[in-house]
C-alpha positions as CSV (number, residue, x, y, z in Angstrom):
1,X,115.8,141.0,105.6
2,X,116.7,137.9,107.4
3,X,113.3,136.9,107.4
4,X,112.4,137.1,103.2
5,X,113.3,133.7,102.0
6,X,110.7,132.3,104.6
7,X,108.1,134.8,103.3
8,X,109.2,134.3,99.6
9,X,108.8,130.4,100.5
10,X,105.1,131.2,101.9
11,X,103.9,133.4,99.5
12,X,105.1,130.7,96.6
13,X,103.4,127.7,98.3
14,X,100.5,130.4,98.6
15,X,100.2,131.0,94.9
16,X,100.0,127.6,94.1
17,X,97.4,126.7,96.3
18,X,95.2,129.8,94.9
19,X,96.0,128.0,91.7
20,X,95.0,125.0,92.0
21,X,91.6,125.9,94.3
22,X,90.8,128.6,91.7
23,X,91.5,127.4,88.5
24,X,90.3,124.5,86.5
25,X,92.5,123.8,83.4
26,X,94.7,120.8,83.8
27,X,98.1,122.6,82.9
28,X,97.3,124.9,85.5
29,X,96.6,123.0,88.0
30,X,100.3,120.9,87.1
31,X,101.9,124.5,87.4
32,X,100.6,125.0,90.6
33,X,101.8,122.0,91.9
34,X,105.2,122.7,90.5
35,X,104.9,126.4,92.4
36,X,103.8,124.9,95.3
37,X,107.2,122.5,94.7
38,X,109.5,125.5,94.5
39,X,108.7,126.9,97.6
40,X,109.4,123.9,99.5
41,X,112.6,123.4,97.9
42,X,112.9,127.5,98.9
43,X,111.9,126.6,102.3
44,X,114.4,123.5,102.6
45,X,117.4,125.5,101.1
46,X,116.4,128.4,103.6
47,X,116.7,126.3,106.8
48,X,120.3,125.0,105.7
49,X,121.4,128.6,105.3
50,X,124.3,129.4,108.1
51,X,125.8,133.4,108.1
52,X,129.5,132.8,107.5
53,X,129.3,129.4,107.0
54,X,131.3,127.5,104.6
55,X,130.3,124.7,102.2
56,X,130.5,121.2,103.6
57,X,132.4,120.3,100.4
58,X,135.1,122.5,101.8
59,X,137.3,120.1,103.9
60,X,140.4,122.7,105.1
61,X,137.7,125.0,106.5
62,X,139.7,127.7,108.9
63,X,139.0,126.5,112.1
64,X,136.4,128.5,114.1
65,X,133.7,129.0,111.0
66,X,130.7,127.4,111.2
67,X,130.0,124.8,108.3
68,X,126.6,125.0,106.8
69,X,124.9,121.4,107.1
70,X,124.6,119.8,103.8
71,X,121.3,117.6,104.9
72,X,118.9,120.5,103.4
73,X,120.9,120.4,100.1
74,X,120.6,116.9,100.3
75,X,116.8,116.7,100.5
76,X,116.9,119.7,98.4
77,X,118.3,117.9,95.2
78,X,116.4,114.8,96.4
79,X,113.2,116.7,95.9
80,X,114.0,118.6,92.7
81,X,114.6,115.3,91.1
82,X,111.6,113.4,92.1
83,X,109.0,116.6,91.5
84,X,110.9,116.6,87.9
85,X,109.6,112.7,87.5
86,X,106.0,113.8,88.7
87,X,105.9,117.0,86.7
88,X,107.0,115.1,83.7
89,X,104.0,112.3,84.5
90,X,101.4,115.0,85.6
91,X,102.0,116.5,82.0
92,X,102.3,112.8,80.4
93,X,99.0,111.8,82.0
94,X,97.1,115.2,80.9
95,X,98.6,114.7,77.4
96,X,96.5,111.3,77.7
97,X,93.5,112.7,79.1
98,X,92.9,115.2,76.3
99,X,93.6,112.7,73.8
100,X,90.3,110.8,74.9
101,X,88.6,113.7,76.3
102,X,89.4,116.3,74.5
103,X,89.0,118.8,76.4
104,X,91.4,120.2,79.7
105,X,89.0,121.6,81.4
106,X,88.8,119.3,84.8
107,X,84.9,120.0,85.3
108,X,83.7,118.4,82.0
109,X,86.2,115.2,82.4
110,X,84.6,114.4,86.0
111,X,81.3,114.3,84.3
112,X,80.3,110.4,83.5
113,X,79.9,109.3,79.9
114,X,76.5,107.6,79.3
């Protein structure tokens, strides 16, 4: 059991890849990013995890208890933010593209106008 948030992590980051090799829909292909996203952050939070430990926030920890490092939170948050700002212009820039398209399929946008 101690190893499931590692294989939860991989098989996250594993559905969004399948998404965005298989698919071809713009919206998709944003939520497979933002899959792909979660289990990183999964992965991150994962590392950081101590048995026992106590949060860093937590400054009369009984002595002899391990404190769980708050770097991985740190990074954690950190990332959560900025893949919020990217999702949020992935979705702005699609939003863009169908307006002068029309169309979300990415095939039929790469083809040149003439």
């Amino acid at each position: 059991m101690g190893n499931f948030p590692f294989l939860a992590a991989m098989l996250l980051v594993g559905i969004g890849l399948w998404a965005l090799v298989s698919r071809r829909n713009l919206i998709k292909l944003a939520i497979g990013l933002s899959i792909i996203q979660s289990g990183v952050n999964l992965f991150l939070v994962s590392l950081g995890y101590v048995r026992g430990g106590v949060a860093p926030i937590y400054t009369y920890a009984p002595p002899g208890l391990p404190m769980v490092l708050p770097t991985p939170q740190a990074l954690t948050l950190t990332a959560i933010v900025i893949g919020l700002a990217t999702t949020a212009l992935m979705l702005a820039f699609i939003v863009v593209i169908y307006r002068h398209r029309g169309t979300l399929d990415a095939g039929k946008i790469r083809e040149l106008r003439g």
